[in-house]
C-alpha positions as CSV (number, residue, x, y, z in Angstrom):
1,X,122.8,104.9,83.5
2,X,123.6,108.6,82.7
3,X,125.0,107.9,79.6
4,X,121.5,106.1,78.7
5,X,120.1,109.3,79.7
6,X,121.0,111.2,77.1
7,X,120.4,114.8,76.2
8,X,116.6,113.8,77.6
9,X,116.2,116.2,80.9
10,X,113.5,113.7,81.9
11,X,115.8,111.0,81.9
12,X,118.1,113.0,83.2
13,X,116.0,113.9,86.1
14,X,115.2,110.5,86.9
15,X,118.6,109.5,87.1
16,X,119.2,111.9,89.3
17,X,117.1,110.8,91.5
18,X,117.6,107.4,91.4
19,X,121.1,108.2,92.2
20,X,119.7,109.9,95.5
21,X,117.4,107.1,96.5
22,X,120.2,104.5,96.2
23,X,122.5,106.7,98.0
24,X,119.7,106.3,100.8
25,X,120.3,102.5,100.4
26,X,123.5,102.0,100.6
27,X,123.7,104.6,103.8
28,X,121.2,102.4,105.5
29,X,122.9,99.3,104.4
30,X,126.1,100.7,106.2
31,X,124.2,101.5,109.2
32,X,122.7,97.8,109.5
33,X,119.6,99.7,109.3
34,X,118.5,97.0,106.6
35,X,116.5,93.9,108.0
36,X,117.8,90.2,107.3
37,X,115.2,89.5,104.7
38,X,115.4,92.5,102.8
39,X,119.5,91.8,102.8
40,X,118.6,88.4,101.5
41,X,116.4,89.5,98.4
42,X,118.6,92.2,97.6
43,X,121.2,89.0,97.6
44,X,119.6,87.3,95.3
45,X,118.4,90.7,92.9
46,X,122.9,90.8,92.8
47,X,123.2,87.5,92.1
48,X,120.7,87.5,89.3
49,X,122.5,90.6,87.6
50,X,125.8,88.9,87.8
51,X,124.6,86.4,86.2
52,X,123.2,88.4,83.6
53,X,119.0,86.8,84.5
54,X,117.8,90.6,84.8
55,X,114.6,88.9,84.4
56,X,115.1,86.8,87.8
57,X,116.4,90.3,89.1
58,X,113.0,91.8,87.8
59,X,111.0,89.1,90.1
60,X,112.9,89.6,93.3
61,X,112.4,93.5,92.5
62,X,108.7,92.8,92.7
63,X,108.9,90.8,95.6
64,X,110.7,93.3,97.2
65,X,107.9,95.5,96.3
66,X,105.0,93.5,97.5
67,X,106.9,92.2,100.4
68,X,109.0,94.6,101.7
69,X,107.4,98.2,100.7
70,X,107.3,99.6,104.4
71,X,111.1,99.4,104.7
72,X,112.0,100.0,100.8
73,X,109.6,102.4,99.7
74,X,112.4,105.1,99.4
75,X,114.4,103.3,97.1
76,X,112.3,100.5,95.6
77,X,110.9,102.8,92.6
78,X,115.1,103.4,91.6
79,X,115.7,99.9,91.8
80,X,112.8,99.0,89.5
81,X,113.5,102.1,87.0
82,X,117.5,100.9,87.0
83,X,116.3,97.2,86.0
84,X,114.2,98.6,83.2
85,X,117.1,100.5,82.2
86,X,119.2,97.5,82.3
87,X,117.1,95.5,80.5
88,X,116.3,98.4,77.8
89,X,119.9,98.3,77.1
90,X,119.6,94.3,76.5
């Protein structure tokens, strides 16, 4: 993601911070502070990328979103900007 970035210090600066939003992810997934059916979407979101469907990965995103907002809202918008990204790059 940073080298999509750029030299742009707008995309540089949401980069950043989608770094520290995930960060906030991954510290609550290795607390257990992540409930079972958010674990299971973000499941399938993996899943989907491995696989290379970043459109499938797009529609658990917005599930996630409409679903799960209370509990994701801190990292839910980096998510979504890393899965425009991803599919930006093709």
């Amino acid at each position: 993601c940073e080298a999509a970035a750029g030299a742009n210090p707008a995309r540089r600066k949401e980069v950043d911070d989608s770094s520290k939003r995930l960060a906030g992810l991954l510290w609550k997934l290795n607390q257990a502070d992540v409930s079972a059916s958010v674990c299971g979407k973000l499941l399938q979101l993996c899943a989907a990328l491995d696989g290379g469907d970043v459109a499938a990965a797009t529609q658990v995103q917005v599930v996630l979103t409409t679903s799960d907002w209370d509990e994701g809202s801190s990292w839910l918008t980096a998510l979504k900007r890393l899965l425009k990204m991803r599919q930006a790059l093709g």
